[in-house]
N, C-alpha and C positions, 0 to 999 in steps of 0.2 A: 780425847778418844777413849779414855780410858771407861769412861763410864758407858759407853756402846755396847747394846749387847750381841752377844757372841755369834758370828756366822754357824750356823749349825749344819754341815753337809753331810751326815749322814745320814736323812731321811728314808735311805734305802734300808736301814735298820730299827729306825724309833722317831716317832716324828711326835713333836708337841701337839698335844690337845688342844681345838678351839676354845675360847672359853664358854660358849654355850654348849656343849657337848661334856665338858666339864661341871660345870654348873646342876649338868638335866642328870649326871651320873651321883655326881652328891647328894640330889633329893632324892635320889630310888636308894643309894643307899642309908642314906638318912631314915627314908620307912621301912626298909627291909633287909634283911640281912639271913633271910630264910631259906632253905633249897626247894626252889619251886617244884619239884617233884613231890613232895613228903604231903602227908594227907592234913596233919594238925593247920592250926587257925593262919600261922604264920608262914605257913609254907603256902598256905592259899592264897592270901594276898601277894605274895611275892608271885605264884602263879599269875595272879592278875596283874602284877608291872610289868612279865614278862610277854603276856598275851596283847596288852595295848600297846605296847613298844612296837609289837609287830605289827598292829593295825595301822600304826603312825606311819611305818617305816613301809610298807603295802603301798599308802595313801602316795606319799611320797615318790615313791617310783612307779606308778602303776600297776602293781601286781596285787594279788588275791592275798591274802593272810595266811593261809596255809601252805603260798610260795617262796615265805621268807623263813629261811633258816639261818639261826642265830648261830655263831661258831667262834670258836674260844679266838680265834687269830686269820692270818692270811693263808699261814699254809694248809691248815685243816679246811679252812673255804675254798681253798686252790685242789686242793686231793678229792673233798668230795664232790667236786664241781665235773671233775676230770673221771671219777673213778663210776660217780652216778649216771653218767650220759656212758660210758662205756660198758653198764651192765646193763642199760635199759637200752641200747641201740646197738645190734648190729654194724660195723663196718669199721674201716679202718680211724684212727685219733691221727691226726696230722698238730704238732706244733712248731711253732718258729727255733729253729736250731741253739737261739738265744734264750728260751724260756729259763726260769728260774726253777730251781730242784723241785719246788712245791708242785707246779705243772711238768717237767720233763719227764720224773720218776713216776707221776702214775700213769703218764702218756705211756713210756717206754713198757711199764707190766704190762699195759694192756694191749703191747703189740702196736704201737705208734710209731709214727716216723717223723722226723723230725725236717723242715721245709729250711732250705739253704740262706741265706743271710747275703746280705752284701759288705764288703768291707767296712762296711760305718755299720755294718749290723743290723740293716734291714729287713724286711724280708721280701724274697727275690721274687715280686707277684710273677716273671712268667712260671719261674715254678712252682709258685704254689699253684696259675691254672693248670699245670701240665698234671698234678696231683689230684686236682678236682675235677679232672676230665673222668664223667663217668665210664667205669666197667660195663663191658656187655655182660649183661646178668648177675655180676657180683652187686654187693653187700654198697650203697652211696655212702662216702664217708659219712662218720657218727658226727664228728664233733672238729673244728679247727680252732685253734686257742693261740693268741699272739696278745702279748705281753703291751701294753697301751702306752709305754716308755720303760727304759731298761735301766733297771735298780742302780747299775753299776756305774753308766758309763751316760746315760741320758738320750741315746736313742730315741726319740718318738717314732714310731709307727705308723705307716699309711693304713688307719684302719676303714676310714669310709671306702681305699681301696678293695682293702681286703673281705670287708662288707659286702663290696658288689659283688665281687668271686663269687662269692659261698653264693648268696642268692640267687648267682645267672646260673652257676655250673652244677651247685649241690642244696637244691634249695629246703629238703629238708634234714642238713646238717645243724648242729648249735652250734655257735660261733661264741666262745666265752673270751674275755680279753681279764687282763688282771693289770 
């Protein structure tokens, strides 16, 4: 056993690179190493790996290229995720009471509330309906955000539940999971 390699359980902190994902980051860095912003010759092609990267990754998920924003890590794609549906939409941010700092702290600024859990750390769909039960006249929630399994403890998520929610009760809320 001794040559077995090592059980690694704290993917909830740093998780091994595939090796095509590794692989595809050695030849960009292999050709560039410029900051795509800057105007000279080498910051323009570095501009260019960074502009097909997004065309790939559009392709790949179905979305437009000018819908993919690249971001240094999880928590900065978790804030801006949370913090851009909160300044472009009216209404209350609901998250699962379990959410991780990245999502609960910019929930919480923008005046969010956080949806109850169940002992295993669920979250508690009647109340999350009883949250998405529209206001007469107020503001339909902005956005619900439930964590797709929990960093810590391994919780999955009933998300095709929590899918339906948003769709029957708030249907043009954005539903972000992480």
């Amino acid at each position: 056993m001794a040559d077995a390699p090592p059980a690694y359980l704290d993917h909830a902190a740093s998780t091994p690179l595939r090796p095509e994902a590794r692989d595809a980051m050695v030849d960009v860095l292999d050709r560039s190493f410029a900051n795509p912003s800057g105007a000279h010759a080498a910051a323009r092609a570095a501009r260019q790996l960074v502009d097909e990267s997004r065309e790939v990754v559009a392709e790949a998920v179905g979305a437009r290229p000018g819908e993919v924003v690249f971001t240094s890590g999880g928590t900065e794609a978790d804030n801006l995720a949370v913090t851009g549906v909160a300044a472009a939409r009216p209404g209350p941010v609901l998250c699962s009471a379990v959410e991780h700092p990245a999502v609960a702290e910019p929930a919480r600024h923008a005046g969010g509330c956080p949806v109850p859990v169940d002992r295993l750390g669920r979250v508690d769909l009647d109340a999350l309906e009883a949250m998405l039960e529209p206001a007469a006249g107020g503001p339909g929630v902005a956005l619900v955000s439930v964590m797709a399994a929990n960093n810590e403890v391994g919780t999955v998520q009933p998300l095709d539940a929590v899918a339906e929610a948003v769709r029957r009760l708030q249907p043009a809320a954005a539903l972000h999971t992480d």
